[in-house]
TIRO-2110 file (N, C-alpha, C; in Angstrom, 1 decimal):
// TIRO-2110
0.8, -1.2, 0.0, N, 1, A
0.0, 0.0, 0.0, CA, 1, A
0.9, 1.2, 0.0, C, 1, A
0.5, 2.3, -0.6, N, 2, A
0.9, 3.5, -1.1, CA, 2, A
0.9, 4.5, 0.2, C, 2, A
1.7, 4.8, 1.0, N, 3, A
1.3, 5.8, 2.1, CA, 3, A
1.0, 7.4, 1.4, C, 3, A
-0.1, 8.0, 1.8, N, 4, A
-0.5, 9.2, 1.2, CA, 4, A
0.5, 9.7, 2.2, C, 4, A
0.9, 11.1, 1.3, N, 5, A
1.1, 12.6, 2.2, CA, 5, A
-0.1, 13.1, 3.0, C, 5, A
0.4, 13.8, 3.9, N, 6, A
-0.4, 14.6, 4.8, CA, 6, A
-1.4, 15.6, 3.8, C, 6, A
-1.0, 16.2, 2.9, N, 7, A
-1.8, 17.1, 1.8, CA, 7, A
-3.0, 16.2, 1.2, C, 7, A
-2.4, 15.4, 0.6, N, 8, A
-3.3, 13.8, -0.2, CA, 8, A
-4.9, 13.7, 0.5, C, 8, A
-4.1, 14.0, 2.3, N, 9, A
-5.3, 13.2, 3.1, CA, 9, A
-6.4, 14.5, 3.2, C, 9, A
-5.2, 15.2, 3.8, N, 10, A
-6.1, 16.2, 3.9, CA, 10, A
-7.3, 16.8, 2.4, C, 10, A
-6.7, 16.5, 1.5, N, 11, A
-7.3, 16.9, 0.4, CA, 11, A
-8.8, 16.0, 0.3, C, 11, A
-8.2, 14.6, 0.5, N, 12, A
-9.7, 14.0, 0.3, CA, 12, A
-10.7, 14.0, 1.9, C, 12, A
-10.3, 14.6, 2.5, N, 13, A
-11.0, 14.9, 4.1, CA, 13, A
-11.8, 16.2, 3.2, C, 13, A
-11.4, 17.2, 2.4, N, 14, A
-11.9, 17.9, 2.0, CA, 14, A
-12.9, 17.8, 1.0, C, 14, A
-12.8, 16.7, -0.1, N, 15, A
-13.7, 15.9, -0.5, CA, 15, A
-14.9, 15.1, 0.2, C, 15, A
-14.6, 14.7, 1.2, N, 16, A
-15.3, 13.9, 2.1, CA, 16, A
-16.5, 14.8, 2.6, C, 16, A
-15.9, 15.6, 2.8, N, 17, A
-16.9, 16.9, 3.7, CA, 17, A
-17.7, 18.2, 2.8, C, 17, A
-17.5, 17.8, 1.5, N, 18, A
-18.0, 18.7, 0.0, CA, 18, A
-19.2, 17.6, -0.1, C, 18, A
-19.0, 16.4, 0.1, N, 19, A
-19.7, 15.4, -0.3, CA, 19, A
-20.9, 14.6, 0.9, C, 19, A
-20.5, 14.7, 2.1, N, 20, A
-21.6, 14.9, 3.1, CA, 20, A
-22.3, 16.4, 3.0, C, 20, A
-22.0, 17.4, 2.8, N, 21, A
-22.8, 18.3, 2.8, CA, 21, A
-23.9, 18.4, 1.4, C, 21, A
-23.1, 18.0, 0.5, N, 22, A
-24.0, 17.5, -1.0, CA, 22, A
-25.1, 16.7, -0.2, C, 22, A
-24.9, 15.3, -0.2, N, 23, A
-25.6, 14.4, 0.1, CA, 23, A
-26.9, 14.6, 1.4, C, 23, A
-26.0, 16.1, 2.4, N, 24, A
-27.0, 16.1, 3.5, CA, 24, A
-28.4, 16.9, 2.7, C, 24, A
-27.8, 17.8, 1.9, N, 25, A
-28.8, 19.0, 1.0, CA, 25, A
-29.7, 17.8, 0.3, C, 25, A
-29.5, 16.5, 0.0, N, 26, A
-30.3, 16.2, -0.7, CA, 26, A
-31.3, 15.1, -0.4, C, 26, A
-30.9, 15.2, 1.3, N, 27, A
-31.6, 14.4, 2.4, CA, 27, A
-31.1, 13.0, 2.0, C, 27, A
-30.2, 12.4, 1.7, N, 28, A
-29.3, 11.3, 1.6, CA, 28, A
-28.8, 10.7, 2.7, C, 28, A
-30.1, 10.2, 3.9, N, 29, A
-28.8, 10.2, 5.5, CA, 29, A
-28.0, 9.5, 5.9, C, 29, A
-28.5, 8.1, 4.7, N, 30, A
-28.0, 6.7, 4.5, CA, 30, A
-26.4, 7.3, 4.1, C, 30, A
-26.9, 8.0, 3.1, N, 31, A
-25.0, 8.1, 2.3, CA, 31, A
-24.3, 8.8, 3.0, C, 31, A
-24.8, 10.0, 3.6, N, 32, A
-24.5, 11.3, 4.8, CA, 32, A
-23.6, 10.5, 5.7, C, 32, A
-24.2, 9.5, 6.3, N, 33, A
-23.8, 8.9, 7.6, CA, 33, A
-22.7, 8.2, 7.4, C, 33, A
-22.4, 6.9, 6.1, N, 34, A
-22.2, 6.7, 5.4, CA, 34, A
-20.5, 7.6, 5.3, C, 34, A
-20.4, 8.6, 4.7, N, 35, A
-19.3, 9.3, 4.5, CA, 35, A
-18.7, 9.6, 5.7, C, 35, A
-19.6, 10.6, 6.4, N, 36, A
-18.9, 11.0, 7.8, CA, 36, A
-18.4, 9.8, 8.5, C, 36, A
-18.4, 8.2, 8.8, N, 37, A
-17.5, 7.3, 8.4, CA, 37, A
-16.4, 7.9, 7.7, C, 37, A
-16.6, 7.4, 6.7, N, 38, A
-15.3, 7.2, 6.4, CA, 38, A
-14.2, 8.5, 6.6, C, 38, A
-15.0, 9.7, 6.4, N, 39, A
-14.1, 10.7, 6.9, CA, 39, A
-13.7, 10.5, 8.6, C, 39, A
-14.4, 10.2, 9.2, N, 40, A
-14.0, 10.0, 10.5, CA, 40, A
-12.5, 9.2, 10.8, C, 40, A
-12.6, 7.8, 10.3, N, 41, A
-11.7, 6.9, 9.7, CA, 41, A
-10.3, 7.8, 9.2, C, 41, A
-10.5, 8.8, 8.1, N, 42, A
-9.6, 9.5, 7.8, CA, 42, A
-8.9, 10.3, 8.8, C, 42, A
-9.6, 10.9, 9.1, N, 43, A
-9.0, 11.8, 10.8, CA, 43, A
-8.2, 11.0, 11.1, C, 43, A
-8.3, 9.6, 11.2, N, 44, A
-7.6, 8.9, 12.4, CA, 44, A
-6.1, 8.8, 11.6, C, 44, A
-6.1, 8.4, 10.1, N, 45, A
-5.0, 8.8, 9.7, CA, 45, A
-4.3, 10.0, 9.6, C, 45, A
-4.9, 11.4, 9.2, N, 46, A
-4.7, 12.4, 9.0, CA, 46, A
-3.4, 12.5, 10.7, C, 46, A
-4.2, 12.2, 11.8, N, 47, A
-3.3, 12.8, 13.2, CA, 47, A
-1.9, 11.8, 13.3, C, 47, A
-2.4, 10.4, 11.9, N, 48, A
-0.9, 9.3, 12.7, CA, 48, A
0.0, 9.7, 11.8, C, 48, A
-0.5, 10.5, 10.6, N, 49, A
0.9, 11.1, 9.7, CA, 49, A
1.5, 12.4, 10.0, C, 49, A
2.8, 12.4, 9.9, N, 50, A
3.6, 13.4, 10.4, CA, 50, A
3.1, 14.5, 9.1, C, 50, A
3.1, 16.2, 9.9, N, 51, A
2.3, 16.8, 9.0, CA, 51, A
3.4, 17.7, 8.1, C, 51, A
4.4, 17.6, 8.4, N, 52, A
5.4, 18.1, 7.7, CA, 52, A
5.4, 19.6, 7.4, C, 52, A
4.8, 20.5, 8.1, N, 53, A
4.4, 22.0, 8.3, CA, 53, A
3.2, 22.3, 7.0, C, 53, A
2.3, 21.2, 6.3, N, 54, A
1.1, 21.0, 5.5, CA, 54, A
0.1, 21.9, 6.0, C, 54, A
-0.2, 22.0, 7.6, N, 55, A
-0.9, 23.1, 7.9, CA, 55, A
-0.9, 24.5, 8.4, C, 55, A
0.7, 24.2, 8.1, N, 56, A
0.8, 26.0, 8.5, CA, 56, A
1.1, 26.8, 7.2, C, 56, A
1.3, 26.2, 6.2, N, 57, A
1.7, 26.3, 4.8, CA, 57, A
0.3, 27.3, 4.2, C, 57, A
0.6, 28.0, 3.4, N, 58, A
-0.7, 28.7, 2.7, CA, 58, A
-1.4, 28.0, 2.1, C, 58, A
-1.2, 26.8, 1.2, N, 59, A
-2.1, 25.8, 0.7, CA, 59, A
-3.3, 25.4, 1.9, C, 59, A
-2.2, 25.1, 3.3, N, 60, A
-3.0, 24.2, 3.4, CA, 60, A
-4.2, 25.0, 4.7, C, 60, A
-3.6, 26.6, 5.1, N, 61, A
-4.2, 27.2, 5.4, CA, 61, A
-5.4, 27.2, 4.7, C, 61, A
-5.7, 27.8, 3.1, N, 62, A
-6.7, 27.6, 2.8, CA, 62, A
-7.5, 26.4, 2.4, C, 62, A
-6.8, 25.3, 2.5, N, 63, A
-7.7, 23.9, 2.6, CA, 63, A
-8.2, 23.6, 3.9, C, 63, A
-7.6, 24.0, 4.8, N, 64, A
-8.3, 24.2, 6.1, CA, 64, A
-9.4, 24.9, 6.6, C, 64, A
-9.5, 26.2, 5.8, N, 65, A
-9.5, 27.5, 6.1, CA, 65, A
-11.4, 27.1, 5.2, C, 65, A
-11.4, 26.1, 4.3, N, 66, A
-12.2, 25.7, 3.1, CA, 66, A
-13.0, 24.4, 4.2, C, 66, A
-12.4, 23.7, 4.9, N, 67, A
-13.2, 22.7, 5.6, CA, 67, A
-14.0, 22.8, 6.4, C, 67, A
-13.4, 24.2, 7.5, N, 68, A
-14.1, 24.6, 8.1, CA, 68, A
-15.4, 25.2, 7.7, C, 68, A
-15.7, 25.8, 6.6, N, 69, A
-16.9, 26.9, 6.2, CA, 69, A
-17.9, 25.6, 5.9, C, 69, A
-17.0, 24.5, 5.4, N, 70, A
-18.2, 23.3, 4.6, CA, 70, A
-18.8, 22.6, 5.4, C, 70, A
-17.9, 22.9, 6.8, N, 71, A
-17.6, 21.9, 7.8, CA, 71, A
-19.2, 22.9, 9.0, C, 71, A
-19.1, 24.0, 9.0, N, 72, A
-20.2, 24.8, 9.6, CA, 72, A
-21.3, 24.8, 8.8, C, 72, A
-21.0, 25.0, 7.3, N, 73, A
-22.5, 25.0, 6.8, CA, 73, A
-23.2, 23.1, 7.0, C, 73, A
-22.5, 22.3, 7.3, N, 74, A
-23.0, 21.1, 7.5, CA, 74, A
-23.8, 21.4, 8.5, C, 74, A
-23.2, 21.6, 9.8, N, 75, A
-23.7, 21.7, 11.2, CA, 75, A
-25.2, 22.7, 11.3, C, 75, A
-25.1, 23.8, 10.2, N, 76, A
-26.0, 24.6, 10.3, CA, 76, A
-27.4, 24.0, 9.3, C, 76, A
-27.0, 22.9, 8.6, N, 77, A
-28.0, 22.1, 7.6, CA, 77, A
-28.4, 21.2, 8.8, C, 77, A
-27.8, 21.0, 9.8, N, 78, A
-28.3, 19.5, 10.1, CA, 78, A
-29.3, 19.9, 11.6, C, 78, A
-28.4, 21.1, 12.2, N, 79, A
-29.4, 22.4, 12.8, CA, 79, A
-30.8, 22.6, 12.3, C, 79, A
-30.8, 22.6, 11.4, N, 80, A
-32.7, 22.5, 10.4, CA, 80, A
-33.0, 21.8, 10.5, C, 80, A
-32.3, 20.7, 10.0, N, 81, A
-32.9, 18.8, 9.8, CA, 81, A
-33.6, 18.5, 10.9, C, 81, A
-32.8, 19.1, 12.2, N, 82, A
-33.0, 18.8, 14.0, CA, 82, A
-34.4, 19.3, 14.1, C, 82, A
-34.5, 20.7, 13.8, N, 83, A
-35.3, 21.6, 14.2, CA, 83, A
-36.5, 21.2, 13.4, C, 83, A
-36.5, 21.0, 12.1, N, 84, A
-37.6, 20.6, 11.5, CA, 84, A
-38.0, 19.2, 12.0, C, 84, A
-37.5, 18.1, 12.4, N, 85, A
-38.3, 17.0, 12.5, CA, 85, A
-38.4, 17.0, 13.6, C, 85, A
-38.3, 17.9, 14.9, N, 86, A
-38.9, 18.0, 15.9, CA, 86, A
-40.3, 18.7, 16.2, C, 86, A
-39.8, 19.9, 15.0, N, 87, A
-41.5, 20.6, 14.5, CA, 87, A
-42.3, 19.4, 14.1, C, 87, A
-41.8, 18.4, 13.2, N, 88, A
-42.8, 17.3, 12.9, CA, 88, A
-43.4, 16.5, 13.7, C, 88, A
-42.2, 16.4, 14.6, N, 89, A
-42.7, 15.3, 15.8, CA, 89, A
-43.6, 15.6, 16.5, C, 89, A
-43.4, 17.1, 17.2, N, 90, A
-44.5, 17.8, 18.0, CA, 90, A
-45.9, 18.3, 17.3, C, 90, A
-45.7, 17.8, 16.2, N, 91, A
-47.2, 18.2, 15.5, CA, 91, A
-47.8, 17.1, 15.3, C, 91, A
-47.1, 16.0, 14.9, N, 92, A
-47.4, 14.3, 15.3, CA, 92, A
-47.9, 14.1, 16.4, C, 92, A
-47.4, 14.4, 17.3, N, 93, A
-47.8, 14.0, 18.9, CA, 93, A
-49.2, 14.5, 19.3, C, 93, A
-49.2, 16.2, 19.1, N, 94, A
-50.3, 17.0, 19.1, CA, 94, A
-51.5, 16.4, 18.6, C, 94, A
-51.1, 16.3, 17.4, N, 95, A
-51.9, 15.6, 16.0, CA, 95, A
-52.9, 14.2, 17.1, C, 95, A
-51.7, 13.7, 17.4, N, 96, A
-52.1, 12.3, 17.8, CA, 96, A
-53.5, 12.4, 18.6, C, 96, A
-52.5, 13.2, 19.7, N, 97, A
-53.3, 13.8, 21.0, CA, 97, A
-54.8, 14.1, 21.0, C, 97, A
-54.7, 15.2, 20.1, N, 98, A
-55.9, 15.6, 19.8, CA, 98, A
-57.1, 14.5, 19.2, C, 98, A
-56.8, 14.2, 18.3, N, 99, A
-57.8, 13.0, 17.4, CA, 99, A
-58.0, 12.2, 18.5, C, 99, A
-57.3, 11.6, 19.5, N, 100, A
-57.8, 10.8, 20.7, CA, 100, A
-58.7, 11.6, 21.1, C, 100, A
-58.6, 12.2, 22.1, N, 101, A
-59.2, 12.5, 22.7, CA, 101, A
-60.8, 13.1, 21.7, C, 101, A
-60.9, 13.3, 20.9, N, 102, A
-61.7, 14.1, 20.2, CA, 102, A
-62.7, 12.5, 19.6, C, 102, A
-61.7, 11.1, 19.7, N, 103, A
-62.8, 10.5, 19.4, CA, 103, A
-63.3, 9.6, 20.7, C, 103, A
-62.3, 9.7, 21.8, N, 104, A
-63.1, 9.8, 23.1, CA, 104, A
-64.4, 10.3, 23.6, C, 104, A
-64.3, 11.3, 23.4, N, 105, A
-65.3, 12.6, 23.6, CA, 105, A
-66.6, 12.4, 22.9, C, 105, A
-66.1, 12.0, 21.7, N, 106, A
-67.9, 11.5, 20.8, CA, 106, A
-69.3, 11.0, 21.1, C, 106, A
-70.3, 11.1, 20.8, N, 107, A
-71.6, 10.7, 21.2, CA, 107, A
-71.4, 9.4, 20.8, C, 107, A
-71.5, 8.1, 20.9, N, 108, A
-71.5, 7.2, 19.6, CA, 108, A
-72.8, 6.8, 19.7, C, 108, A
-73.6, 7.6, 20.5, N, 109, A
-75.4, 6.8, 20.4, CA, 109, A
-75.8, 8.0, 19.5, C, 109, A
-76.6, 7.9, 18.8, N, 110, A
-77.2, 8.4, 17.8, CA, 110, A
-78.8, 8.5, 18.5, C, 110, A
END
């Protein structure tokens, strides 16, 4: 096996995280989940290779500088995802709630 450079990894960590945010935007949670795996996995390489000054370097500033923004707009997509299916759920439940009791409540003698 081919040992990547520290740039290599980082570059496809950068892909990995272009590609969960794709996938989150298109409600994909299976593949979402799916990547952030394997990016995770990558982390673990990314800290066991020596970084050879890759992140203090201006490239890699701005590849860093690029993971983070993709890396917040994820958090802030998944912020919705949270917030919307908990609107769902509490409208589900309400929902629920209500029609019980409402067919509780019924005359059923005619």
């Amino acid at each position: 096996m081919v040992e990547k450079t520290v740039q290599t990894l980082w570059q496809d960590y950068h892909f990995l995280t272009k590609e969960m945010l794709k996938f989150l935007t298109k409600q994909d949670m299976e593949l979402f989940y799916h990547l952030m795996n394997q990016r995770e996995r990558l982390q673990t390489s990314i800290e066991q290779t020596p970084d050879d000054g890759f992140k203090i370097s201006p490239a890699g500033k701005n590849l860093i500088s690029e993971i983070k923004q993709d890396s917040q707009a994820i958090i802030e997509a998944m912020q919705i995802r949270m917030g919307s299916s908990k609107r769902q759920h509490q409208v589900s439940k309400a929902y629920g709630a209500a029609s019980t009791t409402a067919v509780s409540q019924m005359n059923w003698k005619r």
